[in-house]
SELOVO-482445 format. One line per field, with one value per atom (N, C-alpha, C): residue number from 0; residue in one letter; atom name; y, z, x. Coordinates in nm, 3 decimals. Example, Ala and Ser with C-alpha at 12.3 -4.5 7.8 and 13.67 -1.06 7.14 Angstrom:
# residues 2
nr 0/0/0/1/1/1
rest a/a/a/s/s/s
atom N/CA/C/N/CA/C
c2 -0.569/-0.450/-0.330/-0.225/-0.106/0.003
c3 0.780/0.780/0.780/0.708/0.714/0.787
c1 1.319/1.230/1.320/1.285/1.367/1.290
END
This chain:
# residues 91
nr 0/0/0/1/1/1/2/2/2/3/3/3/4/4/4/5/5/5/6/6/6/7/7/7/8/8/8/9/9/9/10/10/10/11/11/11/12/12/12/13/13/13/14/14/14/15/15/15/16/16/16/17/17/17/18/18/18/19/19/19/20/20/20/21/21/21/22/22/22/23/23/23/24/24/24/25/25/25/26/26/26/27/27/27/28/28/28/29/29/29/30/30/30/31/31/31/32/32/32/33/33/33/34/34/34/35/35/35/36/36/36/37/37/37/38/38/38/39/39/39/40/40/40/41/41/41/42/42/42/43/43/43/44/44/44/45/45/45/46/46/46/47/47/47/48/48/48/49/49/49/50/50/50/51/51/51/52/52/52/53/53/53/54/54/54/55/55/55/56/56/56/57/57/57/58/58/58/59/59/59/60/60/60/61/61/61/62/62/62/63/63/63/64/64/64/65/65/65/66/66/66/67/67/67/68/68/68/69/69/69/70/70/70/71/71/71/72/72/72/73/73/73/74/74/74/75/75/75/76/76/76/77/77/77/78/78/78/79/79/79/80/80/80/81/81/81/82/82/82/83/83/83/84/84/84/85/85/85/86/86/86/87/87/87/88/88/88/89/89/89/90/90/90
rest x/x/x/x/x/x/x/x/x/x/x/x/x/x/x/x/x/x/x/x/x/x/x/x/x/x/x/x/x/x/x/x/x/x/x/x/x/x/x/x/x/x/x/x/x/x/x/x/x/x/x/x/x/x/x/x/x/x/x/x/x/x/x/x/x/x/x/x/x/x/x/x/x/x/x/x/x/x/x/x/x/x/x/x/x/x/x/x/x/x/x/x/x/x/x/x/x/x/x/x/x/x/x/x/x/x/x/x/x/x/x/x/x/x/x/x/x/x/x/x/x/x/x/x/x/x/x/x/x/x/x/x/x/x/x/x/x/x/x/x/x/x/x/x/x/x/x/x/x/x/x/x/x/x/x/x/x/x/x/x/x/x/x/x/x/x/x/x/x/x/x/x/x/x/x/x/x/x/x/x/x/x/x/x/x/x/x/x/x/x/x/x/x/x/x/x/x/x/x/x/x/x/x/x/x/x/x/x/x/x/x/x/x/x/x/x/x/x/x/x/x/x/x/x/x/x/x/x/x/x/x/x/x/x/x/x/x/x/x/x/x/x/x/x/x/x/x/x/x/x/x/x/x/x/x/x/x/x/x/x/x/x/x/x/x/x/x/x/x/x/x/x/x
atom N/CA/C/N/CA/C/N/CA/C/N/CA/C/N/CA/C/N/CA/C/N/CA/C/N/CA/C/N/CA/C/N/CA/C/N/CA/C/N/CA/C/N/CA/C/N/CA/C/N/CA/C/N/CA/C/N/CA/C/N/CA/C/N/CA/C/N/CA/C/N/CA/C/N/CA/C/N/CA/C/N/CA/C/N/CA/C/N/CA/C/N/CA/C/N/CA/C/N/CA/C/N/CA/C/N/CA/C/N/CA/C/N/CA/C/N/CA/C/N/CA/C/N/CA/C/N/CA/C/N/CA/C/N/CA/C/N/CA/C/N/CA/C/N/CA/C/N/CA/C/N/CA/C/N/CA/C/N/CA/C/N/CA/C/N/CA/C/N/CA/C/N/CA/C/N/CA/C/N/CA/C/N/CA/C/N/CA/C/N/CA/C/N/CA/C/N/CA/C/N/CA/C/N/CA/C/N/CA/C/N/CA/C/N/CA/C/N/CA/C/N/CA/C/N/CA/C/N/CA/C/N/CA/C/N/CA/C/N/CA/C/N/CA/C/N/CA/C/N/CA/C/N/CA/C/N/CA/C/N/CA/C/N/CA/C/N/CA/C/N/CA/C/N/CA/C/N/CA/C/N/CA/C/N/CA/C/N/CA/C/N/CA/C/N/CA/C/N/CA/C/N/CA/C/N/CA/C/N/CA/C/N/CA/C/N/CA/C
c2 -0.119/0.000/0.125/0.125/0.261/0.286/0.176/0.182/0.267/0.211/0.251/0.399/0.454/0.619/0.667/0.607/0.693/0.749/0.672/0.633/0.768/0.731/0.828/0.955/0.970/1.130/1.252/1.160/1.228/1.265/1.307/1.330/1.240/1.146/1.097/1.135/1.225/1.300/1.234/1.116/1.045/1.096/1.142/1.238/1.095/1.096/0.977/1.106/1.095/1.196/1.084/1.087/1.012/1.114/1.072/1.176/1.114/1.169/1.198/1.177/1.070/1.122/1.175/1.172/1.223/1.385/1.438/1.548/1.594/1.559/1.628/1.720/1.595/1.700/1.595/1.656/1.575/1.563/1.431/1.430/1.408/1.469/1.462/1.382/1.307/1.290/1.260/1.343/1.297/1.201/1.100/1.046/1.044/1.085/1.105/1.022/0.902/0.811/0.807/0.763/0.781/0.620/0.532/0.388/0.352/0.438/0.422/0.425/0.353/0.346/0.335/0.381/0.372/0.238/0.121/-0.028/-0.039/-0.014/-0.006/0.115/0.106/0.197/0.138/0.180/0.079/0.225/0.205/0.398/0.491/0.550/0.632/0.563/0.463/0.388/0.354/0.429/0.392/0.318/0.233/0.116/0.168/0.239/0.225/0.183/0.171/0.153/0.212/0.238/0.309/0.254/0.220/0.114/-0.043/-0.072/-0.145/-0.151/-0.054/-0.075/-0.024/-0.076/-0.090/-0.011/0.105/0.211/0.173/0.259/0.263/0.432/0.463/0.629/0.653/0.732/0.779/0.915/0.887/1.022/1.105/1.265/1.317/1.435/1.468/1.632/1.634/1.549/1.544/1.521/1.474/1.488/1.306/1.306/1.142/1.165/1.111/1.122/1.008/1.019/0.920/0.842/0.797/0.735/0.601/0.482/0.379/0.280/0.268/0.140/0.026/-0.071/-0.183/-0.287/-0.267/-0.394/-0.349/-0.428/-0.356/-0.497/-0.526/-0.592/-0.622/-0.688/-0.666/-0.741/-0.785/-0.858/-0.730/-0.647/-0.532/-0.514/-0.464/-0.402/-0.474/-0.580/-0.673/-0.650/-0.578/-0.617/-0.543/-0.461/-0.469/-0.582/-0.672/-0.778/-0.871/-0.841/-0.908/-0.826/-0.712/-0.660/-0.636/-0.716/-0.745/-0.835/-0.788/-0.860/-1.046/-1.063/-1.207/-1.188/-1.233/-1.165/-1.252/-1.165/-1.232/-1.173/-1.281/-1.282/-1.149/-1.118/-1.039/-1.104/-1.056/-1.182/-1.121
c3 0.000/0.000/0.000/0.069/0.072/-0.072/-0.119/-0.278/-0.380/-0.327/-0.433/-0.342/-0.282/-0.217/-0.227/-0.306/-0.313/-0.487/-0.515/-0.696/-0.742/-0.628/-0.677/-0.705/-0.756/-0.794/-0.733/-0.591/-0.535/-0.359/-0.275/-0.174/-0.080/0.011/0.072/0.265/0.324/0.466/0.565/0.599/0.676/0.785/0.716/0.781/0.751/0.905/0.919/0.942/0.870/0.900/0.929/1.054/1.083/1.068/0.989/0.931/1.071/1.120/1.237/1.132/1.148/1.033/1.136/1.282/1.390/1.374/1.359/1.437/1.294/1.186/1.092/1.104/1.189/1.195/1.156/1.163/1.113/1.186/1.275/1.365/1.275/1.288/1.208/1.268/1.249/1.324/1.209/1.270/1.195/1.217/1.164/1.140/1.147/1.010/0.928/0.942/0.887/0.832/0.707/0.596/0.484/0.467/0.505/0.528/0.638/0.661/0.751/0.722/0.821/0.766/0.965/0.967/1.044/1.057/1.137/1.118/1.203/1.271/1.365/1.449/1.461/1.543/1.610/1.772/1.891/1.989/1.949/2.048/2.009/2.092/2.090/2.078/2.067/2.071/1.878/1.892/1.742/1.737/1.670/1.652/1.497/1.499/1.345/1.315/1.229/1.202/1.118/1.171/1.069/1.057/0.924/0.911/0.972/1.039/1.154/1.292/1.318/1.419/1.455/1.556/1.587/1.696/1.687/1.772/1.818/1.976/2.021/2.063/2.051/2.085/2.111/2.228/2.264/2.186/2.086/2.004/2.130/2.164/2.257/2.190/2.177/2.052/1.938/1.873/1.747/1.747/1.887/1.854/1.937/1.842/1.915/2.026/2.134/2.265/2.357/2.367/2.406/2.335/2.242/2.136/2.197/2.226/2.296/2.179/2.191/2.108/2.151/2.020/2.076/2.069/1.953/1.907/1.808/1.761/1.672/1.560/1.484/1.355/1.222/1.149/1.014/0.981/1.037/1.007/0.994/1.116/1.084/0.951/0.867/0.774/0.676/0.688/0.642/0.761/0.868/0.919/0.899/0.814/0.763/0.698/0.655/0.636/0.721/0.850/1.010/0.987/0.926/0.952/0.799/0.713/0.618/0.615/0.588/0.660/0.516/0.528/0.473/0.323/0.182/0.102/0.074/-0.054/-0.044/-0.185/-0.333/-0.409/-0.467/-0.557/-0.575/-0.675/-0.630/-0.623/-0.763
c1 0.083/0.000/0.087/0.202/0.301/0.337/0.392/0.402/0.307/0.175/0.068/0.023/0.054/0.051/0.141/0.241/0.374/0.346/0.293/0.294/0.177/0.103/-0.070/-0.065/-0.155/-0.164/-0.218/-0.248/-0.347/-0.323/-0.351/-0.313/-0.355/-0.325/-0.412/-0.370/-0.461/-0.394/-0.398/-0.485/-0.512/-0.609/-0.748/-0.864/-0.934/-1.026/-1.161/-1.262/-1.381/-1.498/-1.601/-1.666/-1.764/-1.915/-1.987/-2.145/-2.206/-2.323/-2.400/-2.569/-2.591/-2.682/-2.816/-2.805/-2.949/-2.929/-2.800/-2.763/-2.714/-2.674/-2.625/-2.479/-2.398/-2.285/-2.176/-2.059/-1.957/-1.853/-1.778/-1.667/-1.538/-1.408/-1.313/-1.179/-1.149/-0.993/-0.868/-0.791/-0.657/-0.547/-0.533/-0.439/-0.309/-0.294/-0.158/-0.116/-0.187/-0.134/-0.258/-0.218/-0.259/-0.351/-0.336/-0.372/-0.475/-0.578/-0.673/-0.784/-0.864/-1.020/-1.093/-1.232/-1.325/-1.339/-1.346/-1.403/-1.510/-1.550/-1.689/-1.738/-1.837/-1.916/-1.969/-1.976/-2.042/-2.117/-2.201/-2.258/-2.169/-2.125/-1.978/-1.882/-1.862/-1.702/-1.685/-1.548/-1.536/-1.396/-1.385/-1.252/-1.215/-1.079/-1.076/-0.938/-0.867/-0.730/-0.646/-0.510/-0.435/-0.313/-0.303/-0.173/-0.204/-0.110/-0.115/-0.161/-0.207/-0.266/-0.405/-0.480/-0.607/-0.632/-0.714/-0.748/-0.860/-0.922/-1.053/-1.077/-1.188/-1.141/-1.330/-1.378/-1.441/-1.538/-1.630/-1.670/-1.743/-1.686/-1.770/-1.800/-1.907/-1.914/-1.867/-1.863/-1.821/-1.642/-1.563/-1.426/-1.412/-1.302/-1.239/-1.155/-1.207/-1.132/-1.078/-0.927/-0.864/-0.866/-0.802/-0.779/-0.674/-0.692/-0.630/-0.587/-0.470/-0.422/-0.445/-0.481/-0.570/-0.469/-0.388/-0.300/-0.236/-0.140/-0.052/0.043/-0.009/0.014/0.008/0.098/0.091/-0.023/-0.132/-0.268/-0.377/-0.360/-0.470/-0.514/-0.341/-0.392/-0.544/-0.530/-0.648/-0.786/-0.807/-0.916/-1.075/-1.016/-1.173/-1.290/-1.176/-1.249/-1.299/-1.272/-1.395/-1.519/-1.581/-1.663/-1.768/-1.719/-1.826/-1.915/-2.069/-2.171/-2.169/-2.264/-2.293/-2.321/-2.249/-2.272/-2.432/-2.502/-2.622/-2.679/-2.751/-2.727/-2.895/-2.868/-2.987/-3.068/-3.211/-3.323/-3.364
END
């Protein structure tokens, strides 16, 4: 993946925007790491990952708070794929 962000044409900053869709607002966190994604939402508890490793962080007002490292391996980078639902064929 460093390869293919080194190569691109494009910027990638390492910004997660979580949409509010009750409240219509938008929580932002930065990264900086360019290799991250949101992987769950649990109430306020959001798990996301960047790179290698696996965050937990508290949404309070729209900001991520306390951001706790969960674990840290070259498997993460694959774990979005724990959180894809059952595929299912169209009828």
């Amino acid at each position: 993946m460093a390869r293919r962000f080194d190569q691109a044409d494009r910027l990638f900053p390492g910004k997660l925007f979580i949409y509010d869709t009750r409240t219509d607002k938008v929580a932002l966190h930065y990264t900086g790491q360019a290799d991250s994604e949101v992987l769950l939402i649990d109430g306020t508890t959001v798990y996301y990952r960047a790179a290698d490793k696996l965050y937990r962080a508290e949404l309070v007002e729209g900001r991520f708070r306390q951001p706790t490292l969960l674990a840290q391996d070259n498997w993460i980078r694959d774990a979005h794929w724990a959180f894809l639902g059952e595929e299912t064929e169209p009828k």
